[in-house]
C-alpha positions in Angstrom: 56.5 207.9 98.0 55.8 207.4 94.7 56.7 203.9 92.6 58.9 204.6 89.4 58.6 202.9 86.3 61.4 199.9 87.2 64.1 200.2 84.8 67.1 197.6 83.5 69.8 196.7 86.2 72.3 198.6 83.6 70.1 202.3 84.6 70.3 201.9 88.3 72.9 204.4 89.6 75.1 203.2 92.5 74.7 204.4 96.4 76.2 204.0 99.7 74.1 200.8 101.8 71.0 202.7 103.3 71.6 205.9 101.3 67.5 207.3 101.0 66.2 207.2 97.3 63.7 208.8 95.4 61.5 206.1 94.9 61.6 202.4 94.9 60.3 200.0 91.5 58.9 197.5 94.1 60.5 194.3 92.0 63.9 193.8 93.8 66.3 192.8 91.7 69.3 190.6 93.4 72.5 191.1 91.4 75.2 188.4 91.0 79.0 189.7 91.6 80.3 187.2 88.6 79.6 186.7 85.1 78.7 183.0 84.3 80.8 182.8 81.7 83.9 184.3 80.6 83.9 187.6 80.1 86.1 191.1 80.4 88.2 190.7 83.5 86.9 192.8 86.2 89.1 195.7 89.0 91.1 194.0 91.0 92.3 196.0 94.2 94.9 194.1 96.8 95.8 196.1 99.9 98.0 194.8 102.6 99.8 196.2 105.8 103.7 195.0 106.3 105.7 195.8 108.8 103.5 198.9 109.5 103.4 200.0 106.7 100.4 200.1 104.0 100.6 199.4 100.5 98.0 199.7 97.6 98.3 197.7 94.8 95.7 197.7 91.5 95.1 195.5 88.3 98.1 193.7 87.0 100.3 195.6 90.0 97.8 193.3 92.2 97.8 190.0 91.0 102.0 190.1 90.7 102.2 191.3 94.1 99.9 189.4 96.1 101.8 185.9 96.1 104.9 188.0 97.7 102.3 189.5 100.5 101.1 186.4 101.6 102.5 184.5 104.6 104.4 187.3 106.2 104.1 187.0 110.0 102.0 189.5 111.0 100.9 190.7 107.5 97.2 191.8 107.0 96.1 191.4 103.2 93.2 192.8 101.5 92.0 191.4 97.8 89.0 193.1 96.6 87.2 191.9 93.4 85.0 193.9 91.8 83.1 192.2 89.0 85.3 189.7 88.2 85.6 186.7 85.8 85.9 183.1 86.4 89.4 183.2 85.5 90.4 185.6 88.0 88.2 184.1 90.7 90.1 180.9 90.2 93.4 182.2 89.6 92.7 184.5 93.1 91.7 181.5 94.8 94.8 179.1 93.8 96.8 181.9 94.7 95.2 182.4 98.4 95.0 178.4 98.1 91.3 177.8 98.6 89.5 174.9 98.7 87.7 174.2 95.4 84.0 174.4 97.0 84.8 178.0 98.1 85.7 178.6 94.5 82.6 177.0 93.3 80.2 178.7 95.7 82.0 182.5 95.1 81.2 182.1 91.1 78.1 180.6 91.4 76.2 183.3 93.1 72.6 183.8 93.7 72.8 182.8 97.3 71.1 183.4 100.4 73.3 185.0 103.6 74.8 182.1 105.4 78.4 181.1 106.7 80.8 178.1 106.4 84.1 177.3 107.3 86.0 174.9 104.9 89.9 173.9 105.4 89.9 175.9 108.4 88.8 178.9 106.2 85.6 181.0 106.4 83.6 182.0 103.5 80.1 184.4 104.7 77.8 185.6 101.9 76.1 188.9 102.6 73.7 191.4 101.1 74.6 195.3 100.8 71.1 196.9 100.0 71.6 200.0 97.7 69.4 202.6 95.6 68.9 203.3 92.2 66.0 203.5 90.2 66.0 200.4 91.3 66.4 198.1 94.6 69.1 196.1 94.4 70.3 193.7 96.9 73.6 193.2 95.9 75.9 189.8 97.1 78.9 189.8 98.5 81.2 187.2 99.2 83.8 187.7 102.2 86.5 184.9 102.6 88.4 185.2 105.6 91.8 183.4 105.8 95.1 183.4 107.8 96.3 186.6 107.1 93.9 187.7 104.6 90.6 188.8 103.8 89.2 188.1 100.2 85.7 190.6 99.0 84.1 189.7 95.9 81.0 191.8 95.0 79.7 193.4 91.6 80.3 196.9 90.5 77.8 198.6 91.9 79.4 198.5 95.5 82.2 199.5 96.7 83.1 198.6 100.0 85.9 201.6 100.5 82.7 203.7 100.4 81.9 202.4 103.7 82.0 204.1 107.1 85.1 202.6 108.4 86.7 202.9 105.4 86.3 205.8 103.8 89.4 207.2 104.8 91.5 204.5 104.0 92.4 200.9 105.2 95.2 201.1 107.0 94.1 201.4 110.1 91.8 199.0 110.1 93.6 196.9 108.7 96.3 196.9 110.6 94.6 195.3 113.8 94.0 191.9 111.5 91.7 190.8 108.8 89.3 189.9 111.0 88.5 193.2 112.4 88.5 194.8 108.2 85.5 191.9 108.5 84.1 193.5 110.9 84.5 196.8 109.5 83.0 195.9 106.1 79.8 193.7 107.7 79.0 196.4 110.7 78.3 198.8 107.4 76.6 196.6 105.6 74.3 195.4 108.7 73.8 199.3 110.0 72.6 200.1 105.8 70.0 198.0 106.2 68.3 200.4 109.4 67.0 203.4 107.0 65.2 200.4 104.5 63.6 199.0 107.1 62.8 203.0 108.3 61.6 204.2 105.3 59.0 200.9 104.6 57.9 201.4 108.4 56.9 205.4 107.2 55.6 204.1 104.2 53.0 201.4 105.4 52.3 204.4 107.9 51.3 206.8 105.3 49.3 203.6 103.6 47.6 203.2 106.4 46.7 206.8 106.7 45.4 207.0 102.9 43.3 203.3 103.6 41.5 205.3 106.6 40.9 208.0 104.8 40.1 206.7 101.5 40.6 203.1 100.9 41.2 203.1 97.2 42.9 200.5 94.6 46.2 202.8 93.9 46.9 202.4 97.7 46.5 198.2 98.0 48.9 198.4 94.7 51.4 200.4 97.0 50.8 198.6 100.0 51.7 194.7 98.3 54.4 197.0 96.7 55.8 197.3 100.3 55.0 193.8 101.4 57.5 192.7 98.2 59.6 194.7 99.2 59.8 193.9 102.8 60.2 190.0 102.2 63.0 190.7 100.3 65.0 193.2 102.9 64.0 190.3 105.4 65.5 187.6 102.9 68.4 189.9 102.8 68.9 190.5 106.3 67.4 187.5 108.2 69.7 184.7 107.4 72.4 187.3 108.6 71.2 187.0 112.1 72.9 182.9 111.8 75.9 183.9 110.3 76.9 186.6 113.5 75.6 183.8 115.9 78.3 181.3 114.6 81.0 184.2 114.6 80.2 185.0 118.2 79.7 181.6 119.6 82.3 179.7 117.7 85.7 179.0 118.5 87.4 180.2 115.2 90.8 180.5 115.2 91.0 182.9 112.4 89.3 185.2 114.8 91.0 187.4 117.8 89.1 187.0 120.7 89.0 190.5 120.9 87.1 191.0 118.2 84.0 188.9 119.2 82.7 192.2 121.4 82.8 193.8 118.1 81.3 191.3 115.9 78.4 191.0 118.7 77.7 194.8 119.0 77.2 193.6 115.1 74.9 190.8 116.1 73.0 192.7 118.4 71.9 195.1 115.2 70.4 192.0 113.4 68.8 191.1 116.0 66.8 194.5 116.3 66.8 194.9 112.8 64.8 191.4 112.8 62.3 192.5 115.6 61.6 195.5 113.4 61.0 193.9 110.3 58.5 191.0 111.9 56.7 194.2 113.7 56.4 195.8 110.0 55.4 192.6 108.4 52.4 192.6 111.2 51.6 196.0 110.1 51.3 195.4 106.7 49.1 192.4 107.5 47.1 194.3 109.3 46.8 197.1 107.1 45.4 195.0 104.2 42.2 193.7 106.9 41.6 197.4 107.4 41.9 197.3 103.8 39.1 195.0 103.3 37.2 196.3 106.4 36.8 199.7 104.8 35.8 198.3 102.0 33.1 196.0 103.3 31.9 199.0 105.7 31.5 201.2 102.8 29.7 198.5 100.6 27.4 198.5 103.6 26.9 201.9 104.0 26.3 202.2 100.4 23.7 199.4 100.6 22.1 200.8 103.7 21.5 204.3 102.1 19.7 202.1 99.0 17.6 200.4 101.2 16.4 204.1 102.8 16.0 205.6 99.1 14.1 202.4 98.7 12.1 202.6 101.6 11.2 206.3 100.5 10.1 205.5 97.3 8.6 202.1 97.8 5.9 204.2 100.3 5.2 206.7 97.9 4.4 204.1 95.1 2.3 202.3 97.2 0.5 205.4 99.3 -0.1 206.8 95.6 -1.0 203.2 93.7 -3.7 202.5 96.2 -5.4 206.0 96.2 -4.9 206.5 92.6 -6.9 203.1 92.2 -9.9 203.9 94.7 -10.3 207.4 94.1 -9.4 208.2 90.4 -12.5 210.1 90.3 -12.8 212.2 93.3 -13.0 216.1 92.9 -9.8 218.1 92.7 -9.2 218.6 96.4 -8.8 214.9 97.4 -5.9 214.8 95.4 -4.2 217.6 96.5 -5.3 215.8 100.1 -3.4 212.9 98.9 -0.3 214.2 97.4 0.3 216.4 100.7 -0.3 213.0 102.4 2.5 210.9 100.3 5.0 214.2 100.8 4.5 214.3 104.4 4.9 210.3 104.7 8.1 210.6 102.2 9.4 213.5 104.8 9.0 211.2 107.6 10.3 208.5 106.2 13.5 210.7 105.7 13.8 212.3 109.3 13.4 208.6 110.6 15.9 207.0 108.2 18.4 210.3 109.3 17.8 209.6 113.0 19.2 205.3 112.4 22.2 207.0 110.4 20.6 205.0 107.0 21.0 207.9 104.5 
């Protein structure tokens, strides 16, 4: 696959987590969801099932209705922010009544996957890999509280693309914020599988091209892929802590009925983990056969000298000493001695053939 000249952030066109690209710059480029400083207010989306029944809400419609959505027994909310400014990160967050640090840690961005719970509420950070002309590891920020569920990402995502959500979130919603959690990170988790693929193919093919031709172009392409695979493994690593916690924890924002889902979900890290150490090992070992090739060919290149060598060093000397002691012979002695320095020059080759040296 070949490496495209990377472009700027603002040319990467956006794609479903795991959706196969044309070609990869090799620089990831992690984006942050929020502008650090004020700037145009980004979409703001609020979704929420009452009494059955699911209502959509966007913009201006959102923010007005939200504060009359929350604390409804049984009421599942939804507030997606897409690219948003401070402002509306902190007016969302007094309005869902969350703890300052959570604020703080949404806008600052730039994080690596992790999970903490704060005032009985827990915020999780997670990647969503996509492609453009670019690889972007895009940040998300998922804030689970009683009775909602609070997604803040950048533009470039959209998590109603997503599997379990493409055909609306009322039914997912409707069995609790923590399973639209699960919904949202089982997609995420399951986009990261055809990366981690498509860099297993690709150090194959490397390590097809070093075998057969062990050139520079194909060392570039193969630290390409090592870059490339750190930073799917940064993305994807720290995830495998966040699912342990949400398995093994006691949270009371989550129904015990959703731990089998959210460990089907930990189960994937795991594997996609084992699959990226096994790739890293590959790579590794794809550079040594890197440098082996090159060191074998230096020495067959140095071995085939020293037969040309050999050859030519025989026929100086064979022809130096006779053309010292017999410059003056008749005619015939030194067609005697030529045939003599061919016939030791043709020996020298079938012997230097038979120990592979040229």
């Amino acid at each position: 696959m070949a490496l495209p000249t990377p472009a700027s952030s603002s040319d990467a066109s956006p794609g479903r987590p795991g959706e196969p690209a044309s070609g990869r710059a090799g620089e990831p480029v992690t984006r942050r969801h929020a502008p650090t400083s004020d700037g145009p207010p980004g979409r703001v989306r609020v979704a929420a099932v009452v009494d059955g029944a699911t209502r959509e809400y966007e913009g201006d419609a959102a923010l007005s209705a939200l504060p009359g959505l929350l604390g409804r027994p049984e009421s599942s909310v939804w507030v997606d922010l897409a690219a948003p400014s401070p402002a509306q990160v902190e007016g969302i967050g007094r309005t869902l009544g969350l703890h300052p640090l959570i604020v703080e840690d949404v806008l600052e961005g730039n994080q690596r996957a992790k999970i903490e719970i704060t005032d009985g509420v827990v915020h999780i950070v997670l990647f969503a890999l996509t492609h453009g002309r670019q690889f972007i590891a895009s940040e998300i920020d998922l804030v689970l509280g009683l009775g909602f569920l609070l997604t803040v990402h950048d533009a470039h995502w959209d998590p109603r693309t997503t599997h379990h959500l493409r055909s609306g979130p009322g039914s997912v919603m409707a069995r609790g914020p923590d399973h639209l959690l699960w919904a949202i990170s089982d997609d995420i988790v399951d986009g990261y599988f055809p990366f981690a693929d498509a860099l297993g193919d690709e150090i194959d093919g490397v390590q097809d091209a070093i075998l057969t031709s062990p050139t520079p172009s194909a060392l570039e392409r193969l630290f390409a892929l090592k870059r490339e695979l750190i930073e799917v493994r940064r993305a994807a690593a720290p995830t495998r802590e966040v699912f342990a916690q949400l398995t093994n924890r006691d949270l009371p924002l989550v129904d015990p009925e959703e731990i089998v889902y959210l460990r089907d979900v930990y189960d994937h890290v795991i594997r996609l983990t084992d699959e990226l150490d096994n790739y890293r090992e590959l790579a590794a070992s794809t550079l040594e056969v890197y440098l082996t090739q090159i060191n074998n060919n230096l020495s067959v290149i140095m071995k085939r000298l020293t037969g040309v060598t050999v050859i030519l060093a025989g026929i100086g000397a064979f022809a130096g000493i006779f053309g010292m002691s017999e410059a003056n012979v008749e005619a015939g002695s030194f067609w005697g001695v030529s045939l003599a320095i061919v016939a030791l020059a043709g020996a020298a080759v079938v012997l230097l053939r038979r120990v592979g040296w040229i």
